[in-house]
N, C-alpha and C positions, 0 to 999 in steps of 0.2 A: 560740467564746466571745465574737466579737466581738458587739457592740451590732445589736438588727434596726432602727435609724434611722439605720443608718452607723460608720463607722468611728472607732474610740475615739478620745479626744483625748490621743492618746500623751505620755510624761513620759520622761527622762532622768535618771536620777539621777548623781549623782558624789559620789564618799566621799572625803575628802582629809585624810589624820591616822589618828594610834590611837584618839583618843576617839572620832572620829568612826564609827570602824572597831566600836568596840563598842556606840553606839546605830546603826550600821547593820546589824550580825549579831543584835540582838533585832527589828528593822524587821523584817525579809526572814525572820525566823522566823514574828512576828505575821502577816504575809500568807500567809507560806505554811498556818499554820494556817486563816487564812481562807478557801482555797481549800478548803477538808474539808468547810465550814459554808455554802455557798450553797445548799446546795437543800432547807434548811429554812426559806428566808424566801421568801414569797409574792412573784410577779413584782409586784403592784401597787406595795410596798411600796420606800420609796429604798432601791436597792443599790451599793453599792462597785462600778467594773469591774475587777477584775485587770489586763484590759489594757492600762486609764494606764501602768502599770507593767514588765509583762511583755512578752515577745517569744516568738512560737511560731518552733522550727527541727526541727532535725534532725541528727544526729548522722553521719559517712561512715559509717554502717552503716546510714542510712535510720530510725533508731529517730527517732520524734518528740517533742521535748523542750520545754520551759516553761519560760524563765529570765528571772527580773531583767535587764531593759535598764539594766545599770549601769557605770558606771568608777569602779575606786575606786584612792586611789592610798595607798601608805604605804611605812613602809623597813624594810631589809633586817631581816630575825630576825621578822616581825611575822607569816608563816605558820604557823609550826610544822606541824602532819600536813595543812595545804591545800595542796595542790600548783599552782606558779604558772599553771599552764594550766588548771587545772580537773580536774575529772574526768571530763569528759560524754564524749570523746573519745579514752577511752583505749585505742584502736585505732590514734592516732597515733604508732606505736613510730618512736624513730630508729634510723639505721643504726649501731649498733657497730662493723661492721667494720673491720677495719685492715690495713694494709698489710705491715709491720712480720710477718715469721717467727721473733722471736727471743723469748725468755718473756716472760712478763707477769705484772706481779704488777697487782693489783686489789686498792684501798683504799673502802669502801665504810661511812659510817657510818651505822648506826640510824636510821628517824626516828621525830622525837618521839611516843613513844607517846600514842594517843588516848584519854580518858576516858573513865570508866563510861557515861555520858550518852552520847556519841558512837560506841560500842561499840555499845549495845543499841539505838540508834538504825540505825545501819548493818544491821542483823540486821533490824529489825521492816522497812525498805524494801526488803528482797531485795539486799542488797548480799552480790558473790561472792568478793569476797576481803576480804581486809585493808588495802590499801594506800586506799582512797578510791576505786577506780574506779568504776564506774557504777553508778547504781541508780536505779530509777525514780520515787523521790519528786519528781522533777523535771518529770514527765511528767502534763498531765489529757489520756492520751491520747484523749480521748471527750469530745465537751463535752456529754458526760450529767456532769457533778461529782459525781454521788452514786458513780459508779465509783471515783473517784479513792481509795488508800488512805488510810487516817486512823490518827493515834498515838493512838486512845481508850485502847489499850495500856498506851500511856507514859504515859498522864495520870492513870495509877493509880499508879505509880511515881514516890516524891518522892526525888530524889538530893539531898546536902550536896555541891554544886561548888563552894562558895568556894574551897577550897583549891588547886581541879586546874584554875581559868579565869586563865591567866596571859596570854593576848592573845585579842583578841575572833573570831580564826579557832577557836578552842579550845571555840565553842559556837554558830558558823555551823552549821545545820544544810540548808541549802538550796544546791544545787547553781549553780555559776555557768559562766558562759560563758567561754572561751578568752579572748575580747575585754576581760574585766571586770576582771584585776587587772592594774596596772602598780605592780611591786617599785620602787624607789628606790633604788640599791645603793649611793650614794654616800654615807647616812645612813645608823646604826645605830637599833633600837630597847632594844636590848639594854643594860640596864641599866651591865653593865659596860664597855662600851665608851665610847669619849670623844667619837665621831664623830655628834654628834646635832644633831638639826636646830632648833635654840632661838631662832632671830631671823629678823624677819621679809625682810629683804636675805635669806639666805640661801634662802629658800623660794623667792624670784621670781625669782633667778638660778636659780634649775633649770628655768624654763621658757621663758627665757632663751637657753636651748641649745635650739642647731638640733636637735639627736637627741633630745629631750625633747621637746622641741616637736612635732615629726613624729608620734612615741609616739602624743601624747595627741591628735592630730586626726585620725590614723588612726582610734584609735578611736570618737573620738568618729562620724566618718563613719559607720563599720561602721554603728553604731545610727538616726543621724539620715535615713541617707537608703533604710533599709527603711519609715521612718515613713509614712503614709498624709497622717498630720494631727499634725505635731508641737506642743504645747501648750506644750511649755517645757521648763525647765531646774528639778530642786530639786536644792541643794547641801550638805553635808550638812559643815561644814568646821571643823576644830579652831583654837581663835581663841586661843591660850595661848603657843602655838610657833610654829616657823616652819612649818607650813602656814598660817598668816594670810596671810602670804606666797605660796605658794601659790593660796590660793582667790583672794587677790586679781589675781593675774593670771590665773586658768583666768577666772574671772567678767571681767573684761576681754577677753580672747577671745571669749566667750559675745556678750558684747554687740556687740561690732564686727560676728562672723560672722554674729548669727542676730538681727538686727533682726527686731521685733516681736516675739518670742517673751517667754515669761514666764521670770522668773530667781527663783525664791525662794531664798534661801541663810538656811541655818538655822547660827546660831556656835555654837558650842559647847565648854563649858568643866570640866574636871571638879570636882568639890568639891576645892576648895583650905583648906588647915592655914596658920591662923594662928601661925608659928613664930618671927613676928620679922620684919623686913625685911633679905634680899640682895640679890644682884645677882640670883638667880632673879626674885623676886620683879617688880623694875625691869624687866627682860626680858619678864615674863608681861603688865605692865600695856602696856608700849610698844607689844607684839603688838596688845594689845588691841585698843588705843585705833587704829593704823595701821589694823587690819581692819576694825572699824567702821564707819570714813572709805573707806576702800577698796572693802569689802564693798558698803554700801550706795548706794555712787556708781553702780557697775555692776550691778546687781541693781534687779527690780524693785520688792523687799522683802527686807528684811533684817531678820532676829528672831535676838537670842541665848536661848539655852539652858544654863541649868546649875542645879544645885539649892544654890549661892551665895547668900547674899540680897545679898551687895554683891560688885565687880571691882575695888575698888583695893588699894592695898597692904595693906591692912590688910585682910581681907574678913571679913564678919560671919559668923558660924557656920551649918551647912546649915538650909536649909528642915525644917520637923517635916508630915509627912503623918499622920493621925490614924490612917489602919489600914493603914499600912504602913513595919515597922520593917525601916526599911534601916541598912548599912551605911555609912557617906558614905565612907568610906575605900577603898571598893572601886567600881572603874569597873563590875564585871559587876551590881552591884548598883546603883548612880546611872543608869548606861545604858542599864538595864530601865525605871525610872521616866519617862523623857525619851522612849524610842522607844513609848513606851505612851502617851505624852501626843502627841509627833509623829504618832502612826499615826490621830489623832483630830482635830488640828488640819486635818491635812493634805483629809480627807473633800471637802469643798466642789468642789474641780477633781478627783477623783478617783468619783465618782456617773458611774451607768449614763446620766441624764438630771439634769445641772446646768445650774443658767443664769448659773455662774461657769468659766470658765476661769481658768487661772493670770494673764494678764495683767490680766483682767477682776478678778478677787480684788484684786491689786493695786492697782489705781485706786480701790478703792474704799476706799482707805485713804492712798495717799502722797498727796494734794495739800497745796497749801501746801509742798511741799519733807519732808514727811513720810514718807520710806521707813525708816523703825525702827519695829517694832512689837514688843511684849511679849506674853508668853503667859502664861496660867493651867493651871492644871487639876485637876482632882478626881478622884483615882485611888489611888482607888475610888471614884464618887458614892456619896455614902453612901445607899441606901436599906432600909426594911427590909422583909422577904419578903411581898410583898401591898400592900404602900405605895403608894398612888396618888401618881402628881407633885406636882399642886396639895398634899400635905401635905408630901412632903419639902421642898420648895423654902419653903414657910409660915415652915418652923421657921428661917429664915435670915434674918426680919424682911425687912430691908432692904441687908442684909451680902451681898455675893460670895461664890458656893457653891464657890470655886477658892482654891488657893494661887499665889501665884506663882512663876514657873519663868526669869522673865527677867534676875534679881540686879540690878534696879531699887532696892531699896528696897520698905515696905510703900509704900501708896496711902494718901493721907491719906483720898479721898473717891471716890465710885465714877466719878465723869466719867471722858468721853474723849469721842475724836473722832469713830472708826467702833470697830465691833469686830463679826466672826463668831463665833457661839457654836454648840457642837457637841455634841448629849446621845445618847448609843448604848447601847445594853443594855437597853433598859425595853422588855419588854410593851406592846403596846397595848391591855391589858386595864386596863393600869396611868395611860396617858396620863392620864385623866380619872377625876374623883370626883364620877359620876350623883349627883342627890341625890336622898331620898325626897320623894315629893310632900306638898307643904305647910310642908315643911322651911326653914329658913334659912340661907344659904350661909357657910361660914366665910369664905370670903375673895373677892375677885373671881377667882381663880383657880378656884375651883370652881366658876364659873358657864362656864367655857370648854368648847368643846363638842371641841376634837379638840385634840391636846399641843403642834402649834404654835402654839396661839393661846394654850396657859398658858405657852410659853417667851414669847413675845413678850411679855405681859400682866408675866408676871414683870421682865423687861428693860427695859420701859418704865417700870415704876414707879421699880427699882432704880436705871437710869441714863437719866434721862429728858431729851429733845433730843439725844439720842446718834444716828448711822445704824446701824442693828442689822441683820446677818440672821441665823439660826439655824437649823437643821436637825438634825430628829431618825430617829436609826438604831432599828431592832428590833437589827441584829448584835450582841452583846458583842464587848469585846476580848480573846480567848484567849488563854490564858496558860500555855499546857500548857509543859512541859521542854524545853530548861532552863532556861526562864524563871525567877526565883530565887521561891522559897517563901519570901518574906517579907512575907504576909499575914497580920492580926490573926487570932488564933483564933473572932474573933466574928464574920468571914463565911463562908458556906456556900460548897459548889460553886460556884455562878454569880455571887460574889462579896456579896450582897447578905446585911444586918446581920441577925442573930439575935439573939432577949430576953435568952439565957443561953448561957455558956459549955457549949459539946456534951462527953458524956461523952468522947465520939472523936473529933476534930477528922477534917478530910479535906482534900485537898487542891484548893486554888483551881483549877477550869479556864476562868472567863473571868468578866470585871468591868464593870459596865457601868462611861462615862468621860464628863467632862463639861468641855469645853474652851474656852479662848475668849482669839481672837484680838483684841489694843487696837491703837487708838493714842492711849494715854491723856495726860494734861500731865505728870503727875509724870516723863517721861522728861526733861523738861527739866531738873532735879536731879538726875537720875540722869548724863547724857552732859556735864551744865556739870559736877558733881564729879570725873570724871576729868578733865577741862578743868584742872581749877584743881589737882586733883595733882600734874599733870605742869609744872603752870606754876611752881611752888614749888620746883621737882627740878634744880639744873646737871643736866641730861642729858649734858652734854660729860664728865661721871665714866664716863662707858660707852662708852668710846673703840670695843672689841673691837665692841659691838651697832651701830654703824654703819662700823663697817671691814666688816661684812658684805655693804655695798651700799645702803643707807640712807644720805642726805646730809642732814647735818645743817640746811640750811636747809627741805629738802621734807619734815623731821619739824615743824618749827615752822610751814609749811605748811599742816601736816595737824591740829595742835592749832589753828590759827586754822579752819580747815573743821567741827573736832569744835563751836567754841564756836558757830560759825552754826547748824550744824545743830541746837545746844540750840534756838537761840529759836526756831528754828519751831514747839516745843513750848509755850513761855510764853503765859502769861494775863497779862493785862496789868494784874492786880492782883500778879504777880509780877515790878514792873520794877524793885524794889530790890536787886537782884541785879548790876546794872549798873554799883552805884558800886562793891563789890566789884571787880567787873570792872577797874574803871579804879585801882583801888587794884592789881590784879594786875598791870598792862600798866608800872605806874611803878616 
C-alpha cells in the first residue's frame, strides 16, 4: 500500500486525555472505514495514504497486521473490555505457574461486559472468542483493498448507544498495537474516585518521572525509528485537565528530540454547562490558558477544538449544526462531530501526492509569531442530491459555508491571514455547472471549468487578500456504526439534502465535509479575553492548583506570554485595547 513515488510521509499520533481518547476512537474508526472505500475512487483522482498513519507488522504467529502508529496515554478505569496490551498478540500467554504445593484459591472478576455494537462487530470480523482476541479487521492482508472485509452489514444496523458508551474504548472498533496504550495508574477516571487528574502541575510531573519518562520514549522509539520518512508529530491533547500538563511537556519533548519535524497538537475541550462559577471551573480555565501558552510554544501549530463557542468562565452555550442533532452533554456524541471535522482538516499532509507536509502546512500560517489557528467546519456540507457546487456555495452570498469549532467567539467579518480549505464528498459530476450554449452564467462560479477553480473563485471573493489553498476529495467521510445517528431525517444514505421528509428514513452511511483551517484576527479577542479573565482573578485563592507544581510567578509568566501572543493577531485599527490593558496592569 505504500506510495509507487516513495515512501509515505509517515505521522505519529499520540492521544493524551479521555476526551481526547473519545475523538480519537471515532478518528481510527473513520479511517478504518476508509480503508473498505479505496478502490472505488479512480487512481488519477487525490487520494488519502493510509500509511501517513498506519504501520504494516505481524503478529508471533507470522499473521500480518495494519495498525495505527499511535501512543495514547489515559488513567486507570478508562479501558473497560480493551485489554492494556491489545489484542493482536494474543498468543502472548504468561506463565501461571507457581511454586507453592499448598491450595489455592483464585479470585477472578468479570470484565466489563461489551455492547451490542461491539458484539455484532466482533462476529461480522471473524472474531473467535469473546474475550477481544484477534480478528482480522486489522489486517489488508493484500494490498488489492477491495479484498479487505467491509461492515456493509453493519451499516444497515442502526444501534441506540448512548446509554451503553461510558469511555471512548467502549466504541474503539479498531484493533491496536502492544506499543499504543500507556495506562496512568497513578490517576483515576472513574467518577467515583477522588484521585483525578485536574491541574495542570499535576500532568507534567508525571513525566517528570524517570519511569514515565522511559515508558513514553520507548515507545515513542518503537514507531519513529521503523519510519522511512517521519513527517511529524499530530497531538490529539485534552486542554481542560491535567493532560494540558501532560501534552505540554510530551510536546516539549517532541521539539527538543525531533528538530524539524512537524508538531500539530490539536486542544481539545468538551462541551461545558454553564452551572455557575467553582473551583472546577477556575481550574478548567488556568488549564486552559497554561496549555495554550505551552502547547503552542512547542508545536508547530496549535488549534483548539471544542463545540463551546467561548473558554472562559462563563462559556457561551454549544455550537447549533443545522442537520445534526447532537447531544452536547454527551462526549460519544460531541467527539463524533470534532473527529469528523479533524479526519477533514487533517487531509492536506495526509494525500497520496501533497505539496504540503506537516511542517510545510505549518509555515504557511505561523509567521509573525502566529502558531494558533481556528477551525471550521460543515458537517454535513449541505448539498442537495444532484446539486452542482457553484449552486450550493451561491446560496451563501458572501457568508462562510462552516461553523466554528475553535470557541473563538463568532467572526465579526470573513478576514484572516492564511487559511487551508478542505471539500470531500462531491461527485465530479457535480464540481461544475456546464452551461447551455447561449446561456448566461449565474455567477462567476459557473463559469469555472474544474471545482478547484470554483473553491478558489469562491475564496477569493469571500476572503479576498487572504493566502488560501484548498483541496477537493471525491471520498466521503463514512459514518457507518457506531458512529452516532444523529443525522437530520432530511439527508439520504450518502448524506446529501432531500426536498421532503422520506416516508422511511435510512440510515446515514457517509457525508460529504467542508473544512477550513484560519489564522483569522478575531483570535486576538479571543486569547486577550482570557488574558483579561484571569488578570481580574486573585489566583493566590487556589492555593491546592499550584501546590500541584505550578509556581505562581511562572503562571503570571504565562498570562504575560498569552497577552503577547494576542497582538500578533491585532489590526491596528484594533489598538484601543491597550488602554484597557494598562488599566488592567494598575
Amino acid at each position: 500500500m505504500f506510495e509507487a513515488g516513495g515512501p509515505p510521509r509517515a505521522a505519529l499520533t499520540l492521544q493524551l486525555g479521555g476526551y481526547a481518547g473519545c475523538v480519537g476512537a471515532h478518528w481510527w474508526n473513520l479511517q478504518d472505514d476508509a480503508l473498505c472505500c479505496e478502490a472505488g475512487v479512480r487512481e488519477q483522482e487525490p487520494r488519502v495514504c493510509p500509511d501517513v498513519l498506519y504501520r504494516a507488522g505481524r503478529t508471533l504467529g507470522g499473521q500480518e497486521t495494519y495498525t495505527p502508529r499511535l501512543v495514547l496515554m489515559d488513567l486507570k478505569g478508562s479501558l473497560r473490555s480493551l485489554k492494556e496490551e491489545g489484542s493482536l498478540y494474543g498468543d502472548m500467554k504468561t506463565d501461571t505457574s507457581v511454586a507453592w504445593q499448598g491450595n489455592l484459591t483464585t479470585h477472578q472478576e468479570d470484565p466489563p461486559a461489551k455492547n451490542l455494537s461491539l458484539q455484532h462487530l466482533h462476529k461480522l470480523q471473524g472474531g473467535m472468542s469473546s474475550d477481544g482476541d484477534f480478528s482480522p479487521r486489522a489486517l489488508p492482508l493484500s494490498k488489492d483493498v477491495a479484498q479487505l472485509p467491509t461492515p456493509l452489514d453493519i451499516s444497515q444496523k442502526v444501534y441506540q448507544l448512548e446509554d451503553s458508551m461510558h469511555v471512548w474504548s467502549d466504541y474503539l472498533r479498531v484493533k491496536l498495537h502492544p506499543s499504543s496504550i500507556f495506562t496512568i495508574h497513578k490517576y483515576s477516571s472513574c467518577s467515583g474516585e477522588s484521585s483525578h487528574l485536574e491541574a495542570f502541575g499535576q500532568g507534567e510531573s508525571l513525566l517528570n518521572d524517570s519511569t514515565n519518562l522511559e515508558e513514553l520514549e520507548n515507545r515513542l522509539h518503537f514507531y519513529v525509528e521503523e519510519c522511512d520518512y517521519l513527517q511529524g508529530f499530530q497531538i490529539l491533547c485534552d486542554l481542560d485537565n491535567g493532560f494540558s500538563g501532560v501534552g505540554a511537556k510530551v510536546t516539549e519533548i517532541l521539539h527538543d528530540d525531533y528538530s524539524g519535524r512537524g508538531i500539530l497538537t490539536w486542544g481539545l475541550t468538551p462541551v461545558i454547562h454553564n452551572g455557575g462559577v467553582s473551583r472546577k471551573d477556575f481550574y478548567r480555565l488556568m488549564n486552559t490558558v497554561l496549555g495554550i501558552v505551552h502547547l503552542s510554544n512547542h508545536s508547530s501549530l496549535f488549534c483548539p477544538l471544542s463545540l463551546n463557542r467561548s473558554l472562559g468562565l462563563r462559556p457561551e452555550g454549544p455550537v447549533t449544526l443545522p442537520y445534526v442533532h447532537y447531544d452536547a452533554s454527551s462526549p460519544y456524541h460531541s467527539s463524533a462531530v470534532l473527529a469528523a471535522a479533524l479526519d477533514t482538516l487533517s487531509v492536506p499532509y495526509r494525500l497520496r501526492s501533497s505539496q504540503f507536509s506537516m511542517i510545510q502546512l505549518a509555515e504557511a500560517f505561523n509567521f509573525s509569531g502566529r502558531k494558533v489557528v481556528t477551525a471550521g467546519a460543515a458537517v454535513p456540507f449541505p448539498m442537495s442530491c444532484g446539486q452542482s457546487l457553484p449552486d450550493a456555495l451561491c446560496r451563501y452570498q458572501l457568508a462562510v459555508p462552516w461553523t466554528p469549532l475553535s470557541s473563538c467567539g463568532e467572526q465579526k467579518d470573513n478576514s484572516c491571514f492564511a487559511q487551508s480549505v478542505v471539500l470531500r464528498g462531491i461527485g465530479k459530476e457535480n464540481h461544475t455547472s456546464p452551461l447551455p450554449p447561449g446561456s448566461q452564467p449565474k455567477s462567476a462560479l459557473h463559469v469555472c471549468e474544474t471545482g478547484e477553480q470554483v473553491l478558489g473563485s469562491y475564496f477569493q471573493a469571500v476572503c479576498p487578500g487572504t493566502f488560501s489553498t484548498s483541496c477537493l476529495l471525491q471520498d466521503p467521510c463514512k459514518v457507518l456504526p457506531p458512529y452516532p445517528q444523529f443525522f437530520s431525517a432530511l439527508l439520504n444514505k450518502q448524506g446529501f439534502l432531500l426536498d421532503k421528509l422520506p416516508s422511511c428514513s435510512a440510515a446515514v452511511e457517509s457525508i460529504p465535509v467542508l473544512t477550513a483551517l484560519q489564522s483569522p484576527p478575531h483570535l486576538y479577542h479571543a486569547l486577550y479575553n482570557l488574558y483579561k479573565e484571569l488578570q481580574h482573578v486573585d489566583v493566590r485563592r487556589w492555593a491546592s492548583f499550584f501546590s500541584a507544581g505550578v509556581e505562581l510567578y511562572d503562571f503570571q509568566e504565562v498570562l504575560h506570554e498569552l497577552r503577547t501572543l494576542s497582538q500578533s493577531y491585532r489590526r491596528s485599527s484594533e489598538a484601543l485595547d491597550e488602554s484597557e490593558d494598562e488599566a488592567d496592569s494598575n
